[in-house]
C-alpha positions in Angstrom: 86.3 133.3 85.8 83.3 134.6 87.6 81.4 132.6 89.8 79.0 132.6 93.0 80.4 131.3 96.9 79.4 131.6 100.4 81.0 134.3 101.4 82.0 134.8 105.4 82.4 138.4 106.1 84.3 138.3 109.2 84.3 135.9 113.1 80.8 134.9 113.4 79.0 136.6 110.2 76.2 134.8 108.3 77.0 132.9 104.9 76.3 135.7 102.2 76.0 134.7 98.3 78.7 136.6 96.3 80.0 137.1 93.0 83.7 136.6 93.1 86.9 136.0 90.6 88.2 132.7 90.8 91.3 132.3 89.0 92.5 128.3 88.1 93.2 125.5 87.7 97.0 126.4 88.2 99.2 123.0 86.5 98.8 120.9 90.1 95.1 122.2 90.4 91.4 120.3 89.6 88.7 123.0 88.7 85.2 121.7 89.7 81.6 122.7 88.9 80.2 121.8 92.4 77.2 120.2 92.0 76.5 119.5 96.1 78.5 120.3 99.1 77.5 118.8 102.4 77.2 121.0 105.3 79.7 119.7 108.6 79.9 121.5 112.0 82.9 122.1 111.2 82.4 124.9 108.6 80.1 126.3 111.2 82.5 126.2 113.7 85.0 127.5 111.6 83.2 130.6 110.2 83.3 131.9 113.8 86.4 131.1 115.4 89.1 131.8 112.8 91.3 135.7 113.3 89.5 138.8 111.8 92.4 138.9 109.6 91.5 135.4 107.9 88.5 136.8 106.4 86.5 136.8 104.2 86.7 133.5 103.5 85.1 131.0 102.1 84.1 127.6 103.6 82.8 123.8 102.8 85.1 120.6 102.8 82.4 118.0 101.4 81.9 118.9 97.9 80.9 117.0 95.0 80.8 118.0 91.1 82.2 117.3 88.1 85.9 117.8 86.6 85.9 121.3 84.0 89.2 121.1 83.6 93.1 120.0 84.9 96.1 121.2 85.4 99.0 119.8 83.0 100.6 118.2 86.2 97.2 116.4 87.2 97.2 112.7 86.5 94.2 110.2 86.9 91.5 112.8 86.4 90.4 114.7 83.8 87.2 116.2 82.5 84.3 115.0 82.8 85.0 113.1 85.6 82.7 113.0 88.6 84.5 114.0 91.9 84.1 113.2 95.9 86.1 116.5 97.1 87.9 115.2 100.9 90.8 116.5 102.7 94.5 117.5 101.3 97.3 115.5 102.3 101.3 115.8 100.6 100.9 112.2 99.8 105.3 112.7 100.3 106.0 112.9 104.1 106.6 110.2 105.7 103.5 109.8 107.5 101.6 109.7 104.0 103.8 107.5 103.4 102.8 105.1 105.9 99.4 105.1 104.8 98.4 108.4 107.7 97.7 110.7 105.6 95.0 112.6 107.8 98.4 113.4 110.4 100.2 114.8 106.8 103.3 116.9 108.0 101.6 119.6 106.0 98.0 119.3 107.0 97.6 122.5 108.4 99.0 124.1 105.4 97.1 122.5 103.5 93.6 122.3 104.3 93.1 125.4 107.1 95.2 128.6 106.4 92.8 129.5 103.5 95.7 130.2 101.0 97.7 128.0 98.3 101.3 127.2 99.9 102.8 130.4 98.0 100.5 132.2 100.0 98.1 133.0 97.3 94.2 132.6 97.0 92.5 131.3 94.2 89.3 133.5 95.1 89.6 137.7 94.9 87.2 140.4 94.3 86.8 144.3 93.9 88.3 144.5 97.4 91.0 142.4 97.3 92.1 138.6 98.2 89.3 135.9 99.7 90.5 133.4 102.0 89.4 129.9 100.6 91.6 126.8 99.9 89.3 125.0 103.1 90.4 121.4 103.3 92.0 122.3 99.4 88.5 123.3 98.0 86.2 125.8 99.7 83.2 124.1 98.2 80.4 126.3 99.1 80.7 128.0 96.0 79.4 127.1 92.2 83.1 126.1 91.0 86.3 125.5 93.4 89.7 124.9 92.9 90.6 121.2 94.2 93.9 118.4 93.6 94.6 115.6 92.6 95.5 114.3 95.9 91.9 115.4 97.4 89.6 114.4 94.3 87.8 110.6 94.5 86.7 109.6 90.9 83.2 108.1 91.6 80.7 106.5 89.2 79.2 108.8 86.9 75.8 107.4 88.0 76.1 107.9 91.4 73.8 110.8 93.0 76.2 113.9 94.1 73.9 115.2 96.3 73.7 111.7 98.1 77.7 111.2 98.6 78.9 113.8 98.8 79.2 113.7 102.5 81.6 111.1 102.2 84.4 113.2 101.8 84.0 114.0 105.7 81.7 113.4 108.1 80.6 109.8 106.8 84.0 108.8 106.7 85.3 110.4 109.8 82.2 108.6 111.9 82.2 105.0 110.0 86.4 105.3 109.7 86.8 105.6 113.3 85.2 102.4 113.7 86.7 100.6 111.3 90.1 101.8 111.4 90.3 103.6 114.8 88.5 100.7 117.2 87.4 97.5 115.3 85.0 96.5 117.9 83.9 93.0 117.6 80.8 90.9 118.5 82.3 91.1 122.8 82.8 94.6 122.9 80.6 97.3 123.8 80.6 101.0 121.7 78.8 104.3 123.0 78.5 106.9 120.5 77.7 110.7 122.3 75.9 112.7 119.7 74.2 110.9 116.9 74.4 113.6 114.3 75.9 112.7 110.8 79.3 111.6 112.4 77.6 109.2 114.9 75.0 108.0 112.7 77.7 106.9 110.5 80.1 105.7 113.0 76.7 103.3 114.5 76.0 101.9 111.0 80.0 101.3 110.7 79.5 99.6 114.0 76.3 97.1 112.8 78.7 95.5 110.0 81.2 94.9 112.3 78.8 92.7 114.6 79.8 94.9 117.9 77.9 93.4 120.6 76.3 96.5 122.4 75.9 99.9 120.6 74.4 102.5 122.5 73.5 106.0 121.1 73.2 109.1 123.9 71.5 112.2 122.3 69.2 114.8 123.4 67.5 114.8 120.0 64.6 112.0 119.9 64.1 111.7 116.4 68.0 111.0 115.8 67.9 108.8 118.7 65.0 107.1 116.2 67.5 106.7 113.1 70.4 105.2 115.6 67.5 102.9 117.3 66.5 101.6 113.8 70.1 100.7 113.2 70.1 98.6 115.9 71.2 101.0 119.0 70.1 101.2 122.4 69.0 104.8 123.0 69.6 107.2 125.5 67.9 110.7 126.1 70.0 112.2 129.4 66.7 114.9 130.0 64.2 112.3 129.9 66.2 109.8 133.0 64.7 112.6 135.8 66.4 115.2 137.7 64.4 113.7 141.0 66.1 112.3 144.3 67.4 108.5 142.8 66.9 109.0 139.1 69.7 107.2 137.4 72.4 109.7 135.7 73.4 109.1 131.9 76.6 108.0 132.8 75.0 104.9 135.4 72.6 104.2 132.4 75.6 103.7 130.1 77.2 101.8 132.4 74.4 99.5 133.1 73.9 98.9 129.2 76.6 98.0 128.7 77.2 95.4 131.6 79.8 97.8 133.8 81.1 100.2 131.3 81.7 100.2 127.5 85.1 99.0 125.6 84.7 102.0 123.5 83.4 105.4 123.3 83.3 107.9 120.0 82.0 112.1 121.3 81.0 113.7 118.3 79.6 116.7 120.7 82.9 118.6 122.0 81.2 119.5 124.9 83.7 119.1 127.6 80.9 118.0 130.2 80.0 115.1 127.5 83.0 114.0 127.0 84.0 114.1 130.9 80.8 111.8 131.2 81.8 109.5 128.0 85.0 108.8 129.8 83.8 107.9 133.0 81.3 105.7 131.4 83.9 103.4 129.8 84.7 100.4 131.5 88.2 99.1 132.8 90.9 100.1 130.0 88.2 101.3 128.1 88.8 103.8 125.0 87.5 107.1 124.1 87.9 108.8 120.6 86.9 112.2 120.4 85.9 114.0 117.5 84.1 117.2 117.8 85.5 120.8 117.3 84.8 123.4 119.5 85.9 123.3 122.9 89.5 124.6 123.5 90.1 121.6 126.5 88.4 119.3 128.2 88.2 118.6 131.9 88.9 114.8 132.4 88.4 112.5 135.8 91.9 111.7 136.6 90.9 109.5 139.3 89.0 107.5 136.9 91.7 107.1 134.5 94.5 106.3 136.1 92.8 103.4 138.2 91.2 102.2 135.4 93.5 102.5 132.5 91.6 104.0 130.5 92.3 106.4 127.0 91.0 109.4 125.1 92.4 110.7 122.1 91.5 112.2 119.0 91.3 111.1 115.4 91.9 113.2 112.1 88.6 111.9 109.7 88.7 108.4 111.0 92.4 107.5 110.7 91.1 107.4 106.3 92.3 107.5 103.2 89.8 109.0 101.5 91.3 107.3 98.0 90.8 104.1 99.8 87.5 104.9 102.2 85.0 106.9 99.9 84.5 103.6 97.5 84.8 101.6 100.2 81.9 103.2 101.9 79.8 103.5 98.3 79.9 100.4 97.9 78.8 99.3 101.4 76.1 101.5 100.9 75.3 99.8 97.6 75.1 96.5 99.5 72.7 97.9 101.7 75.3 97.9 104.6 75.6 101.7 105.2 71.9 103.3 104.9 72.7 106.4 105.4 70.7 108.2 102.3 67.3 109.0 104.6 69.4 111.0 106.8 69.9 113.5 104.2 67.7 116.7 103.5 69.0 119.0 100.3 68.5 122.8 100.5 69.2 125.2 97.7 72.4 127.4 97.7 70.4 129.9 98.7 68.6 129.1 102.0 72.2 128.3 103.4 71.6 130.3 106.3 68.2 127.5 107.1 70.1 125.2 106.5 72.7 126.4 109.3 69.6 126.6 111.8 68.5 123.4 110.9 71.3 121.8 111.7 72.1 123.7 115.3 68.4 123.2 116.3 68.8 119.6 115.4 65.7 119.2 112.8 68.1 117.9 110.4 70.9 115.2 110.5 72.7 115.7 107.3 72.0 119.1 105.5 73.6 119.1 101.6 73.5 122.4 99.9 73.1 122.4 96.2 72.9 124.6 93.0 
């Protein structure tokens, strides 16, 4: 079938609007009409830094529609049904197994090399073969190609365009709280960059009755949305560059009584998460999140005197099966407001959309048709 996606070019190109073939659903394979897809760093970051020879491609991981048709393997969706598009796991190894299915022995397989496991895409034109198959849907595009093992049934009268960031950067901010840290009504939680992904992980945080949560941004009117969910605010340019103006990492430390129990970077900058580490307090944790940076430079002083730990998690440490509802219907309750942070754009204005979102003028963009 024909259909229209956001076409990448090659590294670092714009998003262009194509006509392309998409063939599908295969018997294991979920054909969507996208309705919304959200729009994550992530696809961002990966439109530029993927090999020339992994393009063109097609990109978007937080896509939300409704079913056109199944594959005869498919089981527990059919169509009709309203979908929450997330990240593909095997659902076999033993790790899925265990309930980690964001460390799936397969994940890399599955949800970055742009191709079905027989090496295969299910996106082509005049030219040849399109990379898609991102996180096992490539949902900037009218229709995608998903699975059963990345498609969460949601109510039918739920707004697409308003979850369908669930599938990613709502859980991977509000999962790392819950299931990552599970900070409690003594501990202390700095979140560095209050984008979607901090946003979510703050309001996570406010259900969980964490003591102290502090918000570091260099954006004021995000700083405003963490502030009304009941952060303390920090804006690193506005503490001074004079002789005795306090750096970001003393005002941390002195909201949060000596240094905070935990710490979530959503930035990747390797000077932010340098300071997010040495703004923890004794055995204090660090989760980093962000995609960008190749390494980060770390104060080994500071750790290994203080016990303290960094390391990463995969969307939260979440099931998506198990964390989108779980999430919808915290927000139902009124205990995850995250709907104001969202701002819809047309298909179209994609590449806006994309500045937006670098210039910081938007928190959550959601492209729709």
């Amino acid at each position: 079938m024909r259909t229209t996606a956001a076409v990448v070019n090659g590294p670092g190109q714009d998003f262009v609007l194509e006509d392309v073939e998409l063939e599908g659903p295969r018997a294991d394979e979920v054909l969507v009409r996208i309705v919304a897809t959200g729009l994550c760093h992530t696809d961002v970051t990966m439109a530029s830094m993927l090999p020339a020879e992994m393009y063109p491609n097609v990109f978007g991981h937080e896509g939300a529609g409704v079913v056109e048709a199944v594959g005869p393997d498919v089981t527990g969706i059919e169509p009709g049904d309203h979908v929450v598009l997330s990240f593909r796991s095997c659902r076999q190894c033993d790790r899925c197994r265990a309930g980690e299915v964001g460390y799936c022995d397969s994940s890399l397989l599955l949800n970055y090399m742009g191709m079905r496991m027989d090496g295969s895409t299910a996106y082509s034109r005049e030219s040849g073969p399109v990379f898609s198959n991102f996180f096992g849907q490539s949902s900037f595009s009218r229709h995608a190609i998903a699975y059963a093992d990345n498609c969460v049934v949601v109510d039918e009268q739920l707004d697409l365009t308003r979850v369908a960031p669930y599938g990613c950067g709502f859980q991977t901010g509000a999962g790392t709280v819950l299931n990552v840290l599970r900070p409690g009504p003594s501990d202390s939680l700095v979140v560095w960059g209050a984008g979607a992904v901090g946003l979510a992980a703050i309001a996570a945080a406010a259900t969980t009755g964490t003591g102290t949560v502090v918000a570091v941004d260099l954006v004021d009117s995000r700083l405003e949305q963490a502030a009304a969910l009941g952060a303390l605010v920090v804006n690193p340019s506005a503490l001074g560059t004079e002789e005795g103006a306090p750096s970001v990492v003393d005002r941390v430390r002195e909201l949060t009584g000596g240094g905070a129990t935990y710490a979530i970077d959503t930035t990747a900058v390797p000077a932010v998460v340098k300071q997010a580490q040495q703004a923890l307090g004794i055995r204090g944790e660090l989760v980093v999140l962000g995609l960008g940076a190749e390494e980060y430079q770390l104060d080994a002083i500071d750790m290994l005197q203080n016990g303290k730990v960094v390391k990463g998690s995969i969307e939260g440490d979440s099931d998506p099966q198990e964390m989108v509802p779980r999430l919808i219907a915290m927000n139902a309750a009124g205990e995850f407001p995250v709907d104001d942070w969202i701002r819809t754009y047309p298909f179209e204005e994609i590449g806006t959309a994309v500045a937006d979102l670098h210039d910081g003028r938007v928190v959550k963009a959601v492209l729709v048709w």
